[in-house]
PDB file with one MODEL, atoms N, CA, C and O in Angstrom:
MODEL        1
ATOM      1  N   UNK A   1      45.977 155.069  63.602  1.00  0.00           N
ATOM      2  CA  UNK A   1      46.577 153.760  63.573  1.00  0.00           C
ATOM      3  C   UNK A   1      45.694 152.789  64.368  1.00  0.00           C
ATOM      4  O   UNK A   1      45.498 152.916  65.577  1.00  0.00           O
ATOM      5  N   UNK A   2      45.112 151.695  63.520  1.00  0.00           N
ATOM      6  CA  UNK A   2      44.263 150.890  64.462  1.00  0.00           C
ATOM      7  C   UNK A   2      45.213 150.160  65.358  1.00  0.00           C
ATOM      8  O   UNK A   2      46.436 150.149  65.220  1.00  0.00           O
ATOM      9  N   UNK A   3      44.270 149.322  66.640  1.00  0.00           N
ATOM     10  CA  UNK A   3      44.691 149.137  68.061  1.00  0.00           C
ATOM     11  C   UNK A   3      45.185 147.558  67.648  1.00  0.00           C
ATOM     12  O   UNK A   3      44.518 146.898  66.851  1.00  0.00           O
ATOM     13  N   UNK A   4      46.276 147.090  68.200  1.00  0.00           N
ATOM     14  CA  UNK A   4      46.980 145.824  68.225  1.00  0.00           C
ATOM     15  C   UNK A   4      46.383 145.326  69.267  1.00  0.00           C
ATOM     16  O   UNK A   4      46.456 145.879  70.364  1.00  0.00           O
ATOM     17  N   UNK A   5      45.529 143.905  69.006  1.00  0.00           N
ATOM     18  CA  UNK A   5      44.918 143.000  69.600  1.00  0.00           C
ATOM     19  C   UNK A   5      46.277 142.218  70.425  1.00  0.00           C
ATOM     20  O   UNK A   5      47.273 141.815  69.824  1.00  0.00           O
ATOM     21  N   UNK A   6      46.127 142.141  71.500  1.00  0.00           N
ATOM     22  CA  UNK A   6      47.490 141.111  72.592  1.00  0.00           C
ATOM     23  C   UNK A   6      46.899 139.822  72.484  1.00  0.00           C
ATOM     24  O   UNK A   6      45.955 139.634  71.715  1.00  0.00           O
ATOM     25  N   UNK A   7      47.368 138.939  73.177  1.00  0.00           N
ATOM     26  CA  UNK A   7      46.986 137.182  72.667  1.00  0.00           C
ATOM     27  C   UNK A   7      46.073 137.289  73.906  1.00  0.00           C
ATOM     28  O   UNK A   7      45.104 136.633  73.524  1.00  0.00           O
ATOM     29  N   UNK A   8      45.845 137.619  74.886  1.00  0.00           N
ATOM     30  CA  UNK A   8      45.060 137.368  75.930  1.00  0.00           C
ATOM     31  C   UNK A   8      43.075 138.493  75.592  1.00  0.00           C
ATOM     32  O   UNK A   8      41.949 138.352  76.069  1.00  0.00           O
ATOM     33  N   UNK A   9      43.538 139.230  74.813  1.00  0.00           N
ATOM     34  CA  UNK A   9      42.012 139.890  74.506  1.00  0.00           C
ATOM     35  C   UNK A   9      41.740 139.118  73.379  1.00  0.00           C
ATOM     36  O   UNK A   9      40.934 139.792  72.738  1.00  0.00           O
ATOM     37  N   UNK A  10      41.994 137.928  72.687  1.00  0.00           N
ATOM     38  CA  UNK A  10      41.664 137.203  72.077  1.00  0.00           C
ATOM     39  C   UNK A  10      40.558 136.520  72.040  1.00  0.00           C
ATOM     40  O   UNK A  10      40.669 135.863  73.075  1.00  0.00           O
ATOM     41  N   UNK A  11      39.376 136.156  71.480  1.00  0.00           N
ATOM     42  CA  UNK A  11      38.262 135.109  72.174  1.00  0.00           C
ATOM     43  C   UNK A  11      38.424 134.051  71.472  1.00  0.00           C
ATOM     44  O   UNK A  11      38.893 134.087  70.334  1.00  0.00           O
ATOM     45  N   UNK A  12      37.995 132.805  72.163  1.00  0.00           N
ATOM     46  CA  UNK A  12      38.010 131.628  71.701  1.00  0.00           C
ATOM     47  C   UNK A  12      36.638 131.341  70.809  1.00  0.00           C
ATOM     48  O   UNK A  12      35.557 131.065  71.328  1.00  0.00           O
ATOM     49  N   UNK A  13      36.888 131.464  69.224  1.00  0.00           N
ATOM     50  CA  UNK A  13      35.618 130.696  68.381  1.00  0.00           C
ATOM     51  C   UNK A  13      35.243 129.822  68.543  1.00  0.00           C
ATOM     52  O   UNK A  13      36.215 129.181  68.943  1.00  0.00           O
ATOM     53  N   UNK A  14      34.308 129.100  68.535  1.00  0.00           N
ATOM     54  CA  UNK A  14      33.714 127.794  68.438  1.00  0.00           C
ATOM     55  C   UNK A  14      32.671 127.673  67.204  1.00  0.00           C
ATOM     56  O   UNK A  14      32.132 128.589  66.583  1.00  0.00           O
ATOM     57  N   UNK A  15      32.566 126.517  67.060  1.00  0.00           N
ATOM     58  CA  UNK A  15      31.905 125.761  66.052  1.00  0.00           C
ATOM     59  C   UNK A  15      30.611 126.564  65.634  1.00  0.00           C
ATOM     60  O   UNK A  15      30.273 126.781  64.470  1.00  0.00           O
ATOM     61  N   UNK A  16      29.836 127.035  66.951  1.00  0.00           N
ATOM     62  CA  UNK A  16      28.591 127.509  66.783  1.00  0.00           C
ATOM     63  C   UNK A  16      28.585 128.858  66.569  1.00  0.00           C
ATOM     64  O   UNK A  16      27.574 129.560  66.538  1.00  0.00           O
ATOM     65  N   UNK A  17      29.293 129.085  66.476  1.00  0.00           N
ATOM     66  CA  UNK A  17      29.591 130.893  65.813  1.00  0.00           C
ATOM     67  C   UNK A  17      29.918 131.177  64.457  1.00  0.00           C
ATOM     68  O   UNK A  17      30.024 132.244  63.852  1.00  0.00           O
ATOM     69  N   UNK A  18      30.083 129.746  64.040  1.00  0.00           N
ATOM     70  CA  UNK A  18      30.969 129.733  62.366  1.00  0.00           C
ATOM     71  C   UNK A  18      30.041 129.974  61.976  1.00  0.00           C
ATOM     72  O   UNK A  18      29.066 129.750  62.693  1.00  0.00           O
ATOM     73  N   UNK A  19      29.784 130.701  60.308  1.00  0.00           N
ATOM     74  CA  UNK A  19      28.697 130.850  59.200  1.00  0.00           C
ATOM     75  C   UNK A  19      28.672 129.665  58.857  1.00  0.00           C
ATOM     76  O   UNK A  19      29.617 128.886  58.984  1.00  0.00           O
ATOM     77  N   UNK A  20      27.143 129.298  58.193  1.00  0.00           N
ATOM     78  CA  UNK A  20      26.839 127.941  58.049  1.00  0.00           C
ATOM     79  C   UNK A  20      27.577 127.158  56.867  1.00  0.00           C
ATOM     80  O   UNK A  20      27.816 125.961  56.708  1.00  0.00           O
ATOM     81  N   UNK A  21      27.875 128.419  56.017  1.00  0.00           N
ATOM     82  CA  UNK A  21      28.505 127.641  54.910  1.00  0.00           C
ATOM     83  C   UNK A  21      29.872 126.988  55.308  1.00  0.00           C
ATOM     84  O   UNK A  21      30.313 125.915  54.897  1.00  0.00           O
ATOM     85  N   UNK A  22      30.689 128.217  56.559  1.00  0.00           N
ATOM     86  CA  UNK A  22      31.990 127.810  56.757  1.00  0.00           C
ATOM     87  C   UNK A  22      31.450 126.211  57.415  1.00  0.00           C
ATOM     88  O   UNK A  22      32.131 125.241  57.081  1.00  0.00           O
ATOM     89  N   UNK A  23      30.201 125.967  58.361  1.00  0.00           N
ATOM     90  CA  UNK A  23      30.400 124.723  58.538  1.00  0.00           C
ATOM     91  C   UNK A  23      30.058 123.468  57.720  1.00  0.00           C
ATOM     92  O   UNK A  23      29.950 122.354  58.232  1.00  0.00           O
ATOM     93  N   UNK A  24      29.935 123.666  56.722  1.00  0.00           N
ATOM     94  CA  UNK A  24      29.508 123.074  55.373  1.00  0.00           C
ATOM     95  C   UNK A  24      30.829 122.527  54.658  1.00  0.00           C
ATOM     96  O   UNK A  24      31.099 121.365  54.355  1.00  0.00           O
ATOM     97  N   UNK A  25      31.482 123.548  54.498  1.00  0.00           N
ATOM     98  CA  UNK A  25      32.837 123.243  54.158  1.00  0.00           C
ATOM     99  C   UNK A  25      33.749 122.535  55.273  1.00  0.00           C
ATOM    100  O   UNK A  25      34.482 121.622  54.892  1.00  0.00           O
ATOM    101  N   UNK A  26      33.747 122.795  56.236  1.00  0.00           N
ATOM    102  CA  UNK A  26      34.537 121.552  57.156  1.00  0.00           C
ATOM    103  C   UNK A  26      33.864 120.681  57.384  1.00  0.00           C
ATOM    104  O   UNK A  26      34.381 120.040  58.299  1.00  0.00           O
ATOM    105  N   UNK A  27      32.658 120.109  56.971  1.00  0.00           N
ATOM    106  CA  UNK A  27      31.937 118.837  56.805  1.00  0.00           C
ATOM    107  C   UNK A  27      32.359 118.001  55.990  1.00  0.00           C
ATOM    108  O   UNK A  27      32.603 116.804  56.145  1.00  0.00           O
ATOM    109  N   UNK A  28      32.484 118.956  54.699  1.00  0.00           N
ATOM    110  CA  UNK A  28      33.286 118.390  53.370  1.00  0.00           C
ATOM    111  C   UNK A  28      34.505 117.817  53.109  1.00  0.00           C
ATOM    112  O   UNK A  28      34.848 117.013  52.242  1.00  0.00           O
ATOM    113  N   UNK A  29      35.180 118.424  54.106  1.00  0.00           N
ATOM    114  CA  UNK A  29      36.618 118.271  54.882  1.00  0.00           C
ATOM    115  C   UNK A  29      36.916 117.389  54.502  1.00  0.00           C
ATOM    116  O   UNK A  29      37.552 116.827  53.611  1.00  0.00           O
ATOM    117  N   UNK A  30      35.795 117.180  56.141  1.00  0.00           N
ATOM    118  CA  UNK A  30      35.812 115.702  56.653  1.00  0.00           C
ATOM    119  C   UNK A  30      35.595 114.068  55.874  1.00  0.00           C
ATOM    120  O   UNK A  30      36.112 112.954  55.964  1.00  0.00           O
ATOM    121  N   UNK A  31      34.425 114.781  55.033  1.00  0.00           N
ATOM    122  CA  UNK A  31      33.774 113.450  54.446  1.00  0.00           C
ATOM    123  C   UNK A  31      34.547 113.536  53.021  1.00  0.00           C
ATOM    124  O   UNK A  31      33.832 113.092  52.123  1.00  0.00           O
ATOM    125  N   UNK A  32      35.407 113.842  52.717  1.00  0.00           N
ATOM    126  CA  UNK A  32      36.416 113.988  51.797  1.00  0.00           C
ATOM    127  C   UNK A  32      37.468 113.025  52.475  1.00  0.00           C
ATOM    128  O   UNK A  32      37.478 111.853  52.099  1.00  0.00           O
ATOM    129  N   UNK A  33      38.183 113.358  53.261  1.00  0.00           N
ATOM    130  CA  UNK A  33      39.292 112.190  53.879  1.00  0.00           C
ATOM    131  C   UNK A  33      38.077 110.402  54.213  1.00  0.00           C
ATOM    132  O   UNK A  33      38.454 109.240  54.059  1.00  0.00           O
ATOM    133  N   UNK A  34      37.047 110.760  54.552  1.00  0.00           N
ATOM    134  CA  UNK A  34      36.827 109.374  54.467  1.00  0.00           C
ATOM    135  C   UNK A  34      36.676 109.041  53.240  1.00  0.00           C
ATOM    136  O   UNK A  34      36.863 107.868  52.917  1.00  0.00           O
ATOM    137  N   UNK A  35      36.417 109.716  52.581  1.00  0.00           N
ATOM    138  CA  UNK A  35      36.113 108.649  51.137  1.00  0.00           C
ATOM    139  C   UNK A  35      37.734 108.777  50.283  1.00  0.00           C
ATOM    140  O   UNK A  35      37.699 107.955  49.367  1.00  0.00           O
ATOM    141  N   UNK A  36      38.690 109.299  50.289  1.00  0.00           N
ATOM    142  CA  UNK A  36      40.244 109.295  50.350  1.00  0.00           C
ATOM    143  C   UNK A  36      40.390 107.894  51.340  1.00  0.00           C
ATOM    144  O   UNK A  36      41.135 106.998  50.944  1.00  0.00           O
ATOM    145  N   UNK A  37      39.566 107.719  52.795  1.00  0.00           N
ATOM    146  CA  UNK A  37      40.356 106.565  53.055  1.00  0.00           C
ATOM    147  C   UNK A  37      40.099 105.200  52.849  1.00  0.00           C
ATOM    148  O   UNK A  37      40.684 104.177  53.206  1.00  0.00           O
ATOM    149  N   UNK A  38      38.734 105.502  51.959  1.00  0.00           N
ATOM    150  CA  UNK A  38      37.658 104.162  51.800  1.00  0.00           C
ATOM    151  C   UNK A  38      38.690 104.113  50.574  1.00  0.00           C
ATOM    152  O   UNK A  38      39.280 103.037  50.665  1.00  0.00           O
ATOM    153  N   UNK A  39      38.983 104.570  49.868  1.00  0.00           N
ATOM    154  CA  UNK A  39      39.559 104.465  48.068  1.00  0.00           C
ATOM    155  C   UNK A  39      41.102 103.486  48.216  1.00  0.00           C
ATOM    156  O   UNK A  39      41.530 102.477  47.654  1.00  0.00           O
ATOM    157  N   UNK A  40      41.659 104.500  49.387  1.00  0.00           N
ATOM    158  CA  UNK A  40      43.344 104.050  49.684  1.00  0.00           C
ATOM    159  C   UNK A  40      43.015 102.839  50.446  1.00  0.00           C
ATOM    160  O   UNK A  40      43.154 101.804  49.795  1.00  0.00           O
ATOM    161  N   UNK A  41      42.426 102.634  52.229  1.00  0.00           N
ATOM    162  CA  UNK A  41      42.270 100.909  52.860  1.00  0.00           C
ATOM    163  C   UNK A  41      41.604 100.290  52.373  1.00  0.00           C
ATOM    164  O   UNK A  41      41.864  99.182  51.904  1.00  0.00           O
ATOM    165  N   UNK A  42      40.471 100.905  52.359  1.00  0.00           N
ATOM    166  CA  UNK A  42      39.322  99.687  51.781  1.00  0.00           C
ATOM    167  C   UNK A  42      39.645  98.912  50.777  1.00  0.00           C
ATOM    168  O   UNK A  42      40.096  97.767  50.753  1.00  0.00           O
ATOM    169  N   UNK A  43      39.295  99.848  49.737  1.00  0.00           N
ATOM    170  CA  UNK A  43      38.990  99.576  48.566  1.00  0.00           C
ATOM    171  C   UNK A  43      40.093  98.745  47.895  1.00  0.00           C
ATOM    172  O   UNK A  43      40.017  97.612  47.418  1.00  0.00           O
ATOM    173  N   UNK A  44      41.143  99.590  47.976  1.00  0.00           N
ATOM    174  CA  UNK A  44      42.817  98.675  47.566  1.00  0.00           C
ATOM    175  C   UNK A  44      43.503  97.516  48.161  1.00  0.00           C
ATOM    176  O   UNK A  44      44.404  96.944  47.548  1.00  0.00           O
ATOM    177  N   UNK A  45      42.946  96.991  49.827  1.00  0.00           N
ATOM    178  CA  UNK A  45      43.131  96.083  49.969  1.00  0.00           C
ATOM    179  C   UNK A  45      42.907  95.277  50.525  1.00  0.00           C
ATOM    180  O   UNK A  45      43.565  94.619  51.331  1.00  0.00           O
ATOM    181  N   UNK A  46      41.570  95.188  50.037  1.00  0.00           N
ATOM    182  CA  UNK A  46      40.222  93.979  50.065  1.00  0.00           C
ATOM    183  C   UNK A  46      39.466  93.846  50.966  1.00  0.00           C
ATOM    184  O   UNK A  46      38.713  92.872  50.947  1.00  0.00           O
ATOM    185  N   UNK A  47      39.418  94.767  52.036  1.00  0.00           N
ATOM    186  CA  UNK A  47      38.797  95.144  52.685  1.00  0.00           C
ATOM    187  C   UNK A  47      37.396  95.386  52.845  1.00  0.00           C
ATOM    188  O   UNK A  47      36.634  95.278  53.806  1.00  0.00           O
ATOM    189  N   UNK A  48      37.269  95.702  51.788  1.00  0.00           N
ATOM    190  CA  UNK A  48      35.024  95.540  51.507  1.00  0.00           C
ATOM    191  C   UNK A  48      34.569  94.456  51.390  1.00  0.00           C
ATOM    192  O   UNK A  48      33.355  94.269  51.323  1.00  0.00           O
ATOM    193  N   UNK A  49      35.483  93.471  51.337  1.00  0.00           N
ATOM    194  CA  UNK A  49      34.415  91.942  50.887  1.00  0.00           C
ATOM    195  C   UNK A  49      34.200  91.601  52.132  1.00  0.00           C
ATOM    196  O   UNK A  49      33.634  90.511  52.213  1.00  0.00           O
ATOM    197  N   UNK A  50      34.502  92.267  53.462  1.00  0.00           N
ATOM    198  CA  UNK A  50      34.240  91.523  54.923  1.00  0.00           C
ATOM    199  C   UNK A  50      33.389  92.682  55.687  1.00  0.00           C
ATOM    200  O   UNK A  50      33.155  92.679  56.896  1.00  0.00           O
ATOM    201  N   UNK A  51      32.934  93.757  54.680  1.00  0.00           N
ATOM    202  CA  UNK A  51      32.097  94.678  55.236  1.00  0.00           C
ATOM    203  C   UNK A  51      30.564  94.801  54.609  1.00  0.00           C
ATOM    204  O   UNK A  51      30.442  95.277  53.480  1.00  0.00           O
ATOM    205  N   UNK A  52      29.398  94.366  55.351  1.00  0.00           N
ATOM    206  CA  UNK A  52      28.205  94.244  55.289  1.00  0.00           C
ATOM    207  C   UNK A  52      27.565  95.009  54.683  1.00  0.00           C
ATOM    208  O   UNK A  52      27.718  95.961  55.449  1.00  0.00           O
ATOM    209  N   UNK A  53      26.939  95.397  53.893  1.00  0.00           N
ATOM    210  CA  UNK A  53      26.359  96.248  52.707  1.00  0.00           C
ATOM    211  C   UNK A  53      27.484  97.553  52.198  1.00  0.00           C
ATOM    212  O   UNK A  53      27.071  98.678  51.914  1.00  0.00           O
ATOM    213  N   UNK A  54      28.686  97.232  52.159  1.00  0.00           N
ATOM    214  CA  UNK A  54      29.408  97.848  51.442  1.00  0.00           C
ATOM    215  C   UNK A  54      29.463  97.412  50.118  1.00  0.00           C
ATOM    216  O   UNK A  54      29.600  96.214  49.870  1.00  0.00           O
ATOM    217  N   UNK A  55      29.323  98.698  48.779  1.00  0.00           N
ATOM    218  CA  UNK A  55      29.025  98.376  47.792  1.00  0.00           C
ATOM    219  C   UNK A  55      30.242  99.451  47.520  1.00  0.00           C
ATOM    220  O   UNK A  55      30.395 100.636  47.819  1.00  0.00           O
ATOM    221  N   UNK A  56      31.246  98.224  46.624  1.00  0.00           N
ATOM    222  CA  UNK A  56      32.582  99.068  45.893  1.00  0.00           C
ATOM    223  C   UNK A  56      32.912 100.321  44.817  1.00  0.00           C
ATOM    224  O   UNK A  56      32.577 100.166  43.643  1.00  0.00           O
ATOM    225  N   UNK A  57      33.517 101.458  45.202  1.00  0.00           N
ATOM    226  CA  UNK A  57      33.359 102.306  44.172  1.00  0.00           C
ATOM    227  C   UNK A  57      32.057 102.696  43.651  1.00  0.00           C
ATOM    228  O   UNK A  57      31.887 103.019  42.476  1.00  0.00           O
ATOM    229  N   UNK A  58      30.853 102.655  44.804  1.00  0.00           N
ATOM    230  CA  UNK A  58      29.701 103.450  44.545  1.00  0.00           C
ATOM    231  C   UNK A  58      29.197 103.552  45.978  1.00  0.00           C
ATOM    232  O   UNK A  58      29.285 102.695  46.857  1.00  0.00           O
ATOM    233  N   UNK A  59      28.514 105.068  46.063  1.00  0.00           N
ATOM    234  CA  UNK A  59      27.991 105.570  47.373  1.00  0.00           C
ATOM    235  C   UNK A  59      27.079 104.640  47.892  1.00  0.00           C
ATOM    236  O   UNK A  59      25.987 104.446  47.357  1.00  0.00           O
ATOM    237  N   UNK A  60      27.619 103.794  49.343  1.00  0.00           N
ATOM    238  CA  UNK A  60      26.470 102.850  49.883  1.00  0.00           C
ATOM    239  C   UNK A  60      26.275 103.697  51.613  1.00  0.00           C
ATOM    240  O   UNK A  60      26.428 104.860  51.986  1.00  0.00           O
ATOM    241  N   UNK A  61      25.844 102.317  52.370  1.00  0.00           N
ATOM    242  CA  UNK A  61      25.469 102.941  53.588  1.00  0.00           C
ATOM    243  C   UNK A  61      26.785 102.952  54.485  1.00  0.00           C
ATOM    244  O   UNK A  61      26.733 103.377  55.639  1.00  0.00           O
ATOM    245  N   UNK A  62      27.843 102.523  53.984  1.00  0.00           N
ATOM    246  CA  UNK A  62      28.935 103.038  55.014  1.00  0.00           C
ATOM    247  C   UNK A  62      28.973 104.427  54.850  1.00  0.00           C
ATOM    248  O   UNK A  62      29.410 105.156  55.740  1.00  0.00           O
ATOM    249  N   UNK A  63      28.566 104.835  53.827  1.00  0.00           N
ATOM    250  CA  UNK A  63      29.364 106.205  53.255  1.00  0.00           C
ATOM    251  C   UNK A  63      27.752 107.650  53.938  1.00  0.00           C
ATOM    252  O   UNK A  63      27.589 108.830  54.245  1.00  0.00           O
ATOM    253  N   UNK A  64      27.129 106.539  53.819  1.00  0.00           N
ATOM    254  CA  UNK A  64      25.628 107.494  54.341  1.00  0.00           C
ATOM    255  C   UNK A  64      25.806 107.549  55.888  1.00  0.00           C
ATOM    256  O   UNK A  64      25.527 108.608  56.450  1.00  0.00           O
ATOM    257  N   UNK A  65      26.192 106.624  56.524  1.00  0.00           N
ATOM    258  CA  UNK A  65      26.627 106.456  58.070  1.00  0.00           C
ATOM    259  C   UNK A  65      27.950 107.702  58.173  1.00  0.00           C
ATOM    260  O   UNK A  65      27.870 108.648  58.957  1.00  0.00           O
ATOM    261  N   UNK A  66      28.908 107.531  57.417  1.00  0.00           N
ATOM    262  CA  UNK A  66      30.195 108.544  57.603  1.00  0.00           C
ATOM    263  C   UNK A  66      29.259 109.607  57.654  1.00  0.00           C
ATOM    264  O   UNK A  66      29.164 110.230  58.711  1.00  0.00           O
ATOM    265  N   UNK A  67      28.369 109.997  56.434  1.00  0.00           N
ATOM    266  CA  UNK A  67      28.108 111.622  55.838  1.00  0.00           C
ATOM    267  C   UNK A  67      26.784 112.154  57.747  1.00  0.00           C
ATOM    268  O   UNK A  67      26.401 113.209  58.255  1.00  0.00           O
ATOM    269  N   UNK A  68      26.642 110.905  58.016  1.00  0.00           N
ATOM    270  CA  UNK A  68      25.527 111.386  59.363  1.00  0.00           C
ATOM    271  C   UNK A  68      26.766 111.396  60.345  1.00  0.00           C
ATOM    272  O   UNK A  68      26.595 112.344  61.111  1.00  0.00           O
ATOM    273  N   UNK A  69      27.676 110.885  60.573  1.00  0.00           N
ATOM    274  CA  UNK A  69      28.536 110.937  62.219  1.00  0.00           C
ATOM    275  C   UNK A  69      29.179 112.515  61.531  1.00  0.00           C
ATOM    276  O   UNK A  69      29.010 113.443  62.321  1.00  0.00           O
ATOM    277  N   UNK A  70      29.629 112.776  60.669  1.00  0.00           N
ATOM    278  CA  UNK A  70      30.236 113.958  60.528  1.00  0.00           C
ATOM    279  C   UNK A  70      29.068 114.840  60.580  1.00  0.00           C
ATOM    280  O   UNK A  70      29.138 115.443  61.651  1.00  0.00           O
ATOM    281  N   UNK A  71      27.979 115.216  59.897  1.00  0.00           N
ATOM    282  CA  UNK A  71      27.555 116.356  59.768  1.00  0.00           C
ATOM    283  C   UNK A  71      26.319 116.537  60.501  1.00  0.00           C
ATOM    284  O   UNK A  71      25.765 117.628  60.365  1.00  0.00           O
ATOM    285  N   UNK A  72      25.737 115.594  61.320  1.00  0.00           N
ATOM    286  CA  UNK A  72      24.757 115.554  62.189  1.00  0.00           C
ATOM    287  C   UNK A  72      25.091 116.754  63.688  1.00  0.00           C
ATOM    288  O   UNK A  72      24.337 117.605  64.160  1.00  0.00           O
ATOM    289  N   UNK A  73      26.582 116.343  64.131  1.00  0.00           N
ATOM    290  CA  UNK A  73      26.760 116.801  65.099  1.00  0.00           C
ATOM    291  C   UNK A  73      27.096 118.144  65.000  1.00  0.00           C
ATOM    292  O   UNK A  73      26.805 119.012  65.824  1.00  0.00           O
ATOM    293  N   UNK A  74      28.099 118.382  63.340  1.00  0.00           N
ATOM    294  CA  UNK A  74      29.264 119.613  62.926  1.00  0.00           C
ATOM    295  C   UNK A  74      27.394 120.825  63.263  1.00  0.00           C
ATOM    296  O   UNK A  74      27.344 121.736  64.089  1.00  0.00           O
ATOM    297  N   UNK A  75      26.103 120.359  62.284  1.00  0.00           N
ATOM    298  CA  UNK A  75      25.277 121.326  61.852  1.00  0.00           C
ATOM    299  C   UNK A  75      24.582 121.375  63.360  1.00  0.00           C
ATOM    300  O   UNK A  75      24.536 122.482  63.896  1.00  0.00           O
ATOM    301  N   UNK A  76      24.009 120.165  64.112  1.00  0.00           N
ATOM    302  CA  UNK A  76      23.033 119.887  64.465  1.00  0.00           C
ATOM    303  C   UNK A  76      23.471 120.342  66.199  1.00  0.00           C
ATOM    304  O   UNK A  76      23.274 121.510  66.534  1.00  0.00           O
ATOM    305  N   UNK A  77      23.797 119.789  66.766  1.00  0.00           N
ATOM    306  CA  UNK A  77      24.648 119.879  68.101  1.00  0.00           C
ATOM    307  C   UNK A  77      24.975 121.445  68.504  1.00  0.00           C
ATOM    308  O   UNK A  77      24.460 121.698  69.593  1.00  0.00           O
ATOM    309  N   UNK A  78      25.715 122.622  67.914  1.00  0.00           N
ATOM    310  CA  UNK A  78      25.780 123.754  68.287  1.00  0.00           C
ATOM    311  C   UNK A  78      24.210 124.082  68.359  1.00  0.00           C
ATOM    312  O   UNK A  78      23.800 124.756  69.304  1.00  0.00           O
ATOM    313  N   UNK A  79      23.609 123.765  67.690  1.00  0.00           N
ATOM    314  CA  UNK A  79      22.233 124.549  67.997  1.00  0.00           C
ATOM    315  C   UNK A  79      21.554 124.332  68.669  1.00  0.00           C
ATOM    316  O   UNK A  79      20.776 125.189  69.087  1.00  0.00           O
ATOM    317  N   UNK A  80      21.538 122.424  69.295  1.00  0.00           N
ATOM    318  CA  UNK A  80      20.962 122.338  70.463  1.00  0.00           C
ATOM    319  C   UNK A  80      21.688 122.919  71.722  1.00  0.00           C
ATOM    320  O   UNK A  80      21.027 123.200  72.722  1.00  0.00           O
ATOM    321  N   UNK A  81      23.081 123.106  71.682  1.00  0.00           N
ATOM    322  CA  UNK A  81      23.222 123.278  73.145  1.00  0.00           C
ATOM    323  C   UNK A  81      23.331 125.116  73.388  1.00  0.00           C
ATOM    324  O   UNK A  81      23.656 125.733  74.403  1.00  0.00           O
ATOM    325  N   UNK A  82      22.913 125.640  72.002  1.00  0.00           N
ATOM    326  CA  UNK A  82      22.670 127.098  72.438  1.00  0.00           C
ATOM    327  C   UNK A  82      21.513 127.218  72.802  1.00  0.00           C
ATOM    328  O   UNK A  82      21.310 128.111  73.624  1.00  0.00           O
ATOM    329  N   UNK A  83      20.455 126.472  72.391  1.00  0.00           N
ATOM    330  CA  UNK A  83      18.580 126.190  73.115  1.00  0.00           C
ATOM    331  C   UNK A  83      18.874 125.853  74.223  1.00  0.00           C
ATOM    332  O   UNK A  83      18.191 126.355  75.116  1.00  0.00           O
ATOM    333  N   UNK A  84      20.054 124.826  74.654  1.00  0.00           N
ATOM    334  CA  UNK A  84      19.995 124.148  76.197  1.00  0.00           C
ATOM    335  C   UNK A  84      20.518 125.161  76.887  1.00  0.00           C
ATOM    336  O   UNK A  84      20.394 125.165  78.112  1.00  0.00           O
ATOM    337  N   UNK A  85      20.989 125.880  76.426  1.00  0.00           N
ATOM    338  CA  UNK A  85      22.096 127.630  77.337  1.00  0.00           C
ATOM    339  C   UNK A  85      20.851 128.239  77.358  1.00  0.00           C
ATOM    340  O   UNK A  85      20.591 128.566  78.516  1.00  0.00           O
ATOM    341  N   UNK A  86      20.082 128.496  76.683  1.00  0.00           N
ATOM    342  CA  UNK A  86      19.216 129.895  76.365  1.00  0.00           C
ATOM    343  C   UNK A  86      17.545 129.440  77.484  1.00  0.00           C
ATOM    344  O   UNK A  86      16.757 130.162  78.094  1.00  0.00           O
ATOM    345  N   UNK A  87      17.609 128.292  77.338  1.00  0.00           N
ATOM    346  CA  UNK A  87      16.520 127.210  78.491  1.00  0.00           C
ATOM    347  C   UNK A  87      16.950 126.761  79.225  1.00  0.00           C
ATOM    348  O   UNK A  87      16.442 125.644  79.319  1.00  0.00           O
ATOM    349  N   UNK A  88      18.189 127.008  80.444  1.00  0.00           N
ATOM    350  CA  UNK A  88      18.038 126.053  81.640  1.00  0.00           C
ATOM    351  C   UNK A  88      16.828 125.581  82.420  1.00  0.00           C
ATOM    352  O   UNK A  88      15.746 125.932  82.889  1.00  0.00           O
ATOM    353  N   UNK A  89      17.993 124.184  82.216  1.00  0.00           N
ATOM    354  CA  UNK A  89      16.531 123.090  83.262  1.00  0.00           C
ATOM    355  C   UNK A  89      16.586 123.469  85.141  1.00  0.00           C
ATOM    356  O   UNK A  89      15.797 122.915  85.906  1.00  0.00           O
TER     357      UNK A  89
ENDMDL
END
């Protein structure tokens, strides 16, 4: 009979342990609800005509800015600060 894990021998996952695809897919998540929220605020109520190179119902640089704040840090960030663990200054 295998051994019942208790809540305290538990470890806490983090981001930088996920497989890359799993963090691929919560990137997608993410940049899925923004463009769900560009479609529902923006877009529906009128909201892009007071936003600076926003181009309606086609991929512009708001949407290239969203796709870098989400997935710059989700891919990029665990790996620097396992170099900054693995190199103390």
């Amino acid at each position: 009979m295998p051994e019942q894990a208790t809540a305290g021998s538990l470890s806490k996952l983090t981001v930088a342990q996920l497989p890359l695809v799993a963090k691929i897919a919560v990137g997608l998540c993410y940049f899925n609800s923004w463009v769900i929220f560009e479609e529902v605020v923006i877009d529906r109520s009128g909201l892009w005509q007071y936003l600076p190179l926003y181009v309606k119902a086609r991929f512009c640089t708001w949407d290239l800015a969203a796709a870098g704040l989400i997935f710059v840090p989700l891919l990029l960030l665990p790996m620097w600060r396992s170099r900054q663990r693995a190199h103390p200054a």
